[in-house]
C-alpha positions as a Markdown table, in Angstrom:
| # | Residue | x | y | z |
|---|---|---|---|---|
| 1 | Unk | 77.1 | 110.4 | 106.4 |
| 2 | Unk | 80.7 | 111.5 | 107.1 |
| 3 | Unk | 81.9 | 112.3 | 109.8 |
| 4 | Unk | 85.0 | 114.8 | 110.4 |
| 5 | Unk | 86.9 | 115.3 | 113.3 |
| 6 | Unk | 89.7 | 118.0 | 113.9 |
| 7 | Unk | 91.1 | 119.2 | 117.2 |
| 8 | Unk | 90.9 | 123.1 | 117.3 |
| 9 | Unk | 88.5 | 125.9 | 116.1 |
| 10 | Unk | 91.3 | 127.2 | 113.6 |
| 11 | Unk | 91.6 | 124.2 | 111.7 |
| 12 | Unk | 87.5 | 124.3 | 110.9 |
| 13 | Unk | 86.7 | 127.9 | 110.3 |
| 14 | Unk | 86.6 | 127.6 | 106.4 |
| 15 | Unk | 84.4 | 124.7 | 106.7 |
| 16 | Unk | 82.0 | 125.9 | 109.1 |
| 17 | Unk | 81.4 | 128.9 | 106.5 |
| 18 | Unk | 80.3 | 126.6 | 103.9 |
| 19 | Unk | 78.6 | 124.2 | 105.8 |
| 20 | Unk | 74.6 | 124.5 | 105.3 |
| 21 | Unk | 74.1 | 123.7 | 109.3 |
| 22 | Unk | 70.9 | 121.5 | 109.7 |
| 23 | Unk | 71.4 | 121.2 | 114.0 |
| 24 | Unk | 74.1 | 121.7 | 116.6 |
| 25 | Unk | 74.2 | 118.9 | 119.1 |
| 26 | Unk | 75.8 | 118.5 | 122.1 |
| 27 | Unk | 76.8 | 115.5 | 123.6 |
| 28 | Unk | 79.4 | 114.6 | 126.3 |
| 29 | Unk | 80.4 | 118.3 | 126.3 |
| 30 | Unk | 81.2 | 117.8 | 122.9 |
| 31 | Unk | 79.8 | 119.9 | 120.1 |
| 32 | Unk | 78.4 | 118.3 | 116.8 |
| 33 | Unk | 77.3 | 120.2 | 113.8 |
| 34 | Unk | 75.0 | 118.4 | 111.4 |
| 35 | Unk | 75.0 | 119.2 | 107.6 |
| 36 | Unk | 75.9 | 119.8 | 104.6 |
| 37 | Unk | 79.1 | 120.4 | 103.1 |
| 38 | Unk | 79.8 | 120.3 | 99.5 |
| 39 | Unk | 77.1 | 118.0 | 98.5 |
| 40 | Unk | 77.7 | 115.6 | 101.3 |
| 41 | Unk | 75.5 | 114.9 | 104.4 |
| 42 | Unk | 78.8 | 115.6 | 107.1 |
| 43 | Unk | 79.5 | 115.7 | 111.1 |
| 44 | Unk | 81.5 | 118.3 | 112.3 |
| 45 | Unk | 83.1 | 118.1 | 115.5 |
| 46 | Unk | 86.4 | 120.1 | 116.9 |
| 47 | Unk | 87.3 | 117.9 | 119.6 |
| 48 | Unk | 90.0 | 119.3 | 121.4 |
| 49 | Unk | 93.6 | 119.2 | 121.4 |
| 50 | Unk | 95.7 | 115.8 | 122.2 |
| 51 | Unk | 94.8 | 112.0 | 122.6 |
| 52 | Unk | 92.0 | 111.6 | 125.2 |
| 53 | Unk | 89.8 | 114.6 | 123.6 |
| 54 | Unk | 90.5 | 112.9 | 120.0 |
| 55 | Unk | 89.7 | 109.6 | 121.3 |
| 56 | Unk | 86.3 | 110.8 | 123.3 |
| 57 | Unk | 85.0 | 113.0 | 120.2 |
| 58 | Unk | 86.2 | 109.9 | 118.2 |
| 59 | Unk | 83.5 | 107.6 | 120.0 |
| 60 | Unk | 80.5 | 110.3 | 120.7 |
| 61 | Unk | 80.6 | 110.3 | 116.9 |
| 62 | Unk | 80.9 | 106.9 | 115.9 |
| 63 | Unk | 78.5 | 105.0 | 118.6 |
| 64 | Unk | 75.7 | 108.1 | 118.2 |
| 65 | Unk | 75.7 | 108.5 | 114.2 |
| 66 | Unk | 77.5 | 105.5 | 112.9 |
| 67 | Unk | 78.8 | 107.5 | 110.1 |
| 68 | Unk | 80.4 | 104.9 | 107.3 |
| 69 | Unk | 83.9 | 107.0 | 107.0 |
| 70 | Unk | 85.4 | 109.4 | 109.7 |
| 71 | Unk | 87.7 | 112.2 | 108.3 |
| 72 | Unk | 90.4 | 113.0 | 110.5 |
| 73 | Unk | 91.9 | 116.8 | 109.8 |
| 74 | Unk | 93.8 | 119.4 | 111.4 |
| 75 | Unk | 97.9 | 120.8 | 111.0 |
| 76 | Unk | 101.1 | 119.2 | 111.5 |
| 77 | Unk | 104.6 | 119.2 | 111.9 |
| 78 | Unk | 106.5 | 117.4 | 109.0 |
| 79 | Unk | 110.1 | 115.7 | 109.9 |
| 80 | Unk | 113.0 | 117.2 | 108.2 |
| 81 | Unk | 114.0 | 114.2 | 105.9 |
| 82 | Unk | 110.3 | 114.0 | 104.8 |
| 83 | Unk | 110.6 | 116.6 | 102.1 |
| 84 | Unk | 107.4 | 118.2 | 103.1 |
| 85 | Unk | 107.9 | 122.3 | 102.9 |
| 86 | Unk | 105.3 | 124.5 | 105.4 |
| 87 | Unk | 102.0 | 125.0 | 103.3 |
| 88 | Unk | 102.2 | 120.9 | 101.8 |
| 89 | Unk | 99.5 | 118.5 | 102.4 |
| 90 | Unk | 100.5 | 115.4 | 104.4 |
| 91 | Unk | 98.3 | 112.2 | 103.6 |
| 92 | Unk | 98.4 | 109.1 | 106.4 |
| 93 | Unk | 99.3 | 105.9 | 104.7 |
| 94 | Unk | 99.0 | 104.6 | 108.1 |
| 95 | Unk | 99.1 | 106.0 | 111.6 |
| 96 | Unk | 101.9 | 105.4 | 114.7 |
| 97 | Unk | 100.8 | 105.6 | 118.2 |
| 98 | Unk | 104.5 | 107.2 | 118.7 |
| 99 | Unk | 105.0 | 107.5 | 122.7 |
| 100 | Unk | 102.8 | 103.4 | 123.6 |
| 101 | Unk | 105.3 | 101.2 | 124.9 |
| 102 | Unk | 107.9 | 100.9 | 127.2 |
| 103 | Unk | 111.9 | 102.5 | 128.3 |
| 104 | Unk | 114.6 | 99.9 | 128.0 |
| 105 | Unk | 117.9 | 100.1 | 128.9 |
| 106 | Unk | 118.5 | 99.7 | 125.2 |
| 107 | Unk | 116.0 | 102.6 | 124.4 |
| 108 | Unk | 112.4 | 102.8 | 123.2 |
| 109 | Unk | 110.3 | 99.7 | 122.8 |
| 110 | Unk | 106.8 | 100.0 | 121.5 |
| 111 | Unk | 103.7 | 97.5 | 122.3 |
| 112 | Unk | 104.7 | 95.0 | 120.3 |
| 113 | Unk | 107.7 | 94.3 | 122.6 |
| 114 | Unk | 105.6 | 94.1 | 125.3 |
| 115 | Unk | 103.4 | 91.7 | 124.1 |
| 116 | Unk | 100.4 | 93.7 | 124.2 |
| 117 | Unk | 98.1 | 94.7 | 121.3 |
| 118 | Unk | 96.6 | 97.9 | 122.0 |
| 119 | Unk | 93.5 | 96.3 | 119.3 |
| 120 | Unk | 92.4 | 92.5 | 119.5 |
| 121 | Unk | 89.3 | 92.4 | 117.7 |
| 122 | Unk | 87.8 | 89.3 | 115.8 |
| 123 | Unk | 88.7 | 91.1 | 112.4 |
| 124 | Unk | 92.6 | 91.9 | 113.7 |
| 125 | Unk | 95.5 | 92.1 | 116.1 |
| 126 | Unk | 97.1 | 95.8 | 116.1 |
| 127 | Unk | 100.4 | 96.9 | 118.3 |
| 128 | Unk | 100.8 | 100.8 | 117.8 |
| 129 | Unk | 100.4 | 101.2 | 113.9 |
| 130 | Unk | 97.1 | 101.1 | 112.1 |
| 131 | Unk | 97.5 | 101.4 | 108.4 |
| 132 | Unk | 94.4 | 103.5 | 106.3 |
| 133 | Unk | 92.1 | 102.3 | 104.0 |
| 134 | Unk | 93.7 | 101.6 | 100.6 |
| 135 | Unk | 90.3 | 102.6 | 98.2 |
| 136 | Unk | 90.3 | 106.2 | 100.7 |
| 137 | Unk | 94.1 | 106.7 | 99.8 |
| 138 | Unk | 93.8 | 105.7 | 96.1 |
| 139 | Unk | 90.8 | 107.7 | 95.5 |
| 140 | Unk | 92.1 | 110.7 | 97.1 |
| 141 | Unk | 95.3 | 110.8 | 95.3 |
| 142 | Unk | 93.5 | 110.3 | 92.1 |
| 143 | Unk | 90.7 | 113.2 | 93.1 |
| 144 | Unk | 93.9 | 115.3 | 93.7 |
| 145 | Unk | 95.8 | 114.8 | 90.9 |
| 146 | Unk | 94.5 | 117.7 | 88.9 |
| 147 | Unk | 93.4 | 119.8 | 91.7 |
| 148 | Unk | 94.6 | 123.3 | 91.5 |
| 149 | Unk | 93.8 | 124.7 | 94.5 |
| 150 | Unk | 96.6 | 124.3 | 96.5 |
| 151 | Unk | 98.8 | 126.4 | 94.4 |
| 152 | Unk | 102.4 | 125.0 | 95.0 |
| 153 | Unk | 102.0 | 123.5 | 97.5 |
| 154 | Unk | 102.2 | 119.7 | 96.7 |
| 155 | Unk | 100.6 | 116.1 | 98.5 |
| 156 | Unk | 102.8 | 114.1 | 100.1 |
| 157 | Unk | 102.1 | 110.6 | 101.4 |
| 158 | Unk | 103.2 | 108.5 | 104.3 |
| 159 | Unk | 103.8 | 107.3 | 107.9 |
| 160 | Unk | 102.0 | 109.8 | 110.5 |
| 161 | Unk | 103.1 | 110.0 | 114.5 |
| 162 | Unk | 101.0 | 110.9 | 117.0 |
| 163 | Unk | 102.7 | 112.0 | 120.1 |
| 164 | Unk | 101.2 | 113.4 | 123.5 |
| 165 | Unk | 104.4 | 115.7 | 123.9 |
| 166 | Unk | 105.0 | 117.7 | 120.8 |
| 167 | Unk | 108.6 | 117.7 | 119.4 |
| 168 | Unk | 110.4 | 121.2 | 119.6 |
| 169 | Unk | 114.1 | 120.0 | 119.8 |
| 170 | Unk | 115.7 | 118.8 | 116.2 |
| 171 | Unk | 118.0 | 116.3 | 118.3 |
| 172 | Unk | 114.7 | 114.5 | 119.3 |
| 173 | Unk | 113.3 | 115.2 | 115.6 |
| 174 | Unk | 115.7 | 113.0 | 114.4 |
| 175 | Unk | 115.5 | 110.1 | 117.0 |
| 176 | Unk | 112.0 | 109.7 | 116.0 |
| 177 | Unk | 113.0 | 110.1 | 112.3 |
| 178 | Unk | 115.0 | 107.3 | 113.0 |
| 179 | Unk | 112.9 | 105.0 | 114.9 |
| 180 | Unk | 109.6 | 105.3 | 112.7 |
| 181 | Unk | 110.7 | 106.9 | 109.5 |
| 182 | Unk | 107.4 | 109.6 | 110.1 |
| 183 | Unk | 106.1 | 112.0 | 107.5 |
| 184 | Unk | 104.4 | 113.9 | 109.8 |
| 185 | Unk | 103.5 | 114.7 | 113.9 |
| 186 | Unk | 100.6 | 114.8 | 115.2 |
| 187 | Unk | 99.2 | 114.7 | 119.4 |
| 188 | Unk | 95.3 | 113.3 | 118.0 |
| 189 | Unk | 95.6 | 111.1 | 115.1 |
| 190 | Unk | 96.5 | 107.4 | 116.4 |
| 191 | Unk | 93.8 | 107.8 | 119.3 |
| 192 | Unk | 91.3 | 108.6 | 116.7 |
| 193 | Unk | 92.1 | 106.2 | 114.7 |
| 194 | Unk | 92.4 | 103.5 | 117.3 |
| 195 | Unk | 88.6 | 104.0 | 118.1 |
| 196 | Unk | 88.1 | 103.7 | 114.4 |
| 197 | Unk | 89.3 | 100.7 | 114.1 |
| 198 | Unk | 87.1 | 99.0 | 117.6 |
| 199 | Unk | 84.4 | 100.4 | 115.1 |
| 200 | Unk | 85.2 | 98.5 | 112.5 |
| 201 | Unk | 84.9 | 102.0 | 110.7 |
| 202 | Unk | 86.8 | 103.1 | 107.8 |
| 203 | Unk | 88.8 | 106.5 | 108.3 |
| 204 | Unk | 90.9 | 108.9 | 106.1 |
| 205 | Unk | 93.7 | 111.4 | 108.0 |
| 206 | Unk | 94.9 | 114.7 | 106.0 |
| 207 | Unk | 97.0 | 117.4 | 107.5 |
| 208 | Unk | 99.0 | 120.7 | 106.4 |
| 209 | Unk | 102.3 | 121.4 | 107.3 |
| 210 | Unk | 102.4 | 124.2 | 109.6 |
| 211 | Unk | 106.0 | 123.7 | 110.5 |
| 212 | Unk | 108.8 | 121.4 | 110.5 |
| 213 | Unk | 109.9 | 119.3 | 113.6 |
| 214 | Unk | 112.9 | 121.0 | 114.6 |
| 215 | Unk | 114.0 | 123.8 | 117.3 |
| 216 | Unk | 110.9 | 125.0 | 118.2 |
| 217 | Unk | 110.6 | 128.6 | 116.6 |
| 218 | Unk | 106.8 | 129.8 | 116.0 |
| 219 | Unk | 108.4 | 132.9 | 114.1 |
| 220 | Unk | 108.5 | 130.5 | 111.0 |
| 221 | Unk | 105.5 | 128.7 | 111.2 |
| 222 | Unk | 102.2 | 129.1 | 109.1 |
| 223 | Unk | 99.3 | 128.2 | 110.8 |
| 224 | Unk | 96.6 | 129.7 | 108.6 |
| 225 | Unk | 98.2 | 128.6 | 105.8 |
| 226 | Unk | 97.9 | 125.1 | 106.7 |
| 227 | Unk | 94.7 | 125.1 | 108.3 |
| 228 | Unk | 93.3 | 126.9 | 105.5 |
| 229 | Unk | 95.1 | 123.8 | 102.7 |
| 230 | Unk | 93.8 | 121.1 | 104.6 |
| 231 | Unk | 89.9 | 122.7 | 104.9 |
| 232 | Unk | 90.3 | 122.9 | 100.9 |
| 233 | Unk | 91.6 | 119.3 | 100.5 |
| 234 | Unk | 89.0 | 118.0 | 103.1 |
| 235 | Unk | 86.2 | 119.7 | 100.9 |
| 236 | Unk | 87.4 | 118.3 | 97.4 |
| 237 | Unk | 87.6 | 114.8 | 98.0 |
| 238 | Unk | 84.3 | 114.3 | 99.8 |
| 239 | Unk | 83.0 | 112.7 | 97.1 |
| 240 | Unk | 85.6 | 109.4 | 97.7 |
| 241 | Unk | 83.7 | 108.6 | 100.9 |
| 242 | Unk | 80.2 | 107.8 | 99.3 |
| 243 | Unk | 82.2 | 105.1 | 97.0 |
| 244 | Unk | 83.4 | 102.8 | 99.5 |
């Protein structure tokens, strides 16, 4: 069973029309549809929006139905030197938890200055970046490859930030373009995928670009566009999660 996890009711609506809904549970004020989605048993869960939501939803769905993979979906902002356009599909290579650590006098600092893993497990030591599973990323860019129902829109692959404020200046676009050389912004991602990882369970993040990180302007934003890419992507490569 998969599980797949996105933040707000827009960014699921296409799956929950082709999801064949077996029960709707609800646990910890969290809803959870059981299914099936494009031949796959799934979980289904909108969250809620930012890092404690992402991170509770995260563990009502890992420590109730011990899924082997959890999908991690929704929109996001790409950074300007990325060379993602609004409508592309952002793939995490590994995720950043973008605002842990500390203010120096010499700037930002994240855990790893401190001294402080935010994961010490028996299996590793992380600070504030968790990198994916390789066999989810090759698989997934190999079931993609020939995929032609994104259009022109096109896949792009790389370092994912996941902030609680969300970035609407481009002077602060580029300071964080700067400090973690990000693909794409996100306020649910790292606390997902921290929980993940205490798990010991194997996870996969996909977003569509909705916007670039820059002055904030909604005016030139597609939301539906991106949610609706993502839901597509999300539904094609099912398959890679029953190969692990």
């Amino acid at each position: 069973m998969i599980a797949l996890l996105c933040s707000v009711q827009a960014e699921a609506e296409l799956l929950l029309a082709k999801t064949a809904v077996k029960k709707s549970i609800i646990i910890g004020s969290k809803s959870v549809i059981e299914g099936t989605l494009a031949g796959r048993q799934i979980l289904l869960c909108i969250g809620g929006m930012g890092k404690v939501n992402a991170a509770h939803a995260t563990t009502l769905l890992l420590s109730q139905f011990s899924p082997h993979a959890l999908v991690i979906f929704g929109i996001g902002g790409a950074y300007p030197s990325s060379g993602a356009q609004v409508g592309d599909i952002a793939i995490a290579k590994k995720e950043i938890a973008g605002d842990e650590g500390v203010m120096t006098p010499d700037g930002f600092r994240d855990a790893e200055y401190i001294g402080i893993p935010l994961i010490r497990t028996a299996h590793s030591t992380m600070y504030t970046t968790y990198p994916a599973s390789e066999p989810f990323l090759r698989r997934s860019l190999q079931a993609l490859v020939s995929y032609q129902g994104l259009g022109s829109a096109k896949v792009h692959l790389g370092t994912f930030v996941t902030l609680s404020t969300c970035t609407g200046t481009s002077a602060l676009a580029r300071t964080l373009e700067e400090r973690y050389h990000g693909l794409c912004e996100n306020m649910e991602g790292a606390a997902a995928v921290q929980v993940a990882e205490l798990h010991n369970t194997p996870w996969f993040e996909v977003r569509g670009i909705s916007n670039i990180v820059e002055d904030r302007n909604l005016d030139i934003w597609d939301i539906p566009a991106a949610a609706d890419s993502v839901q597509k992507v999300v539904m094609h490569v099912l398959d890679i999660f029953e190969k692990q």
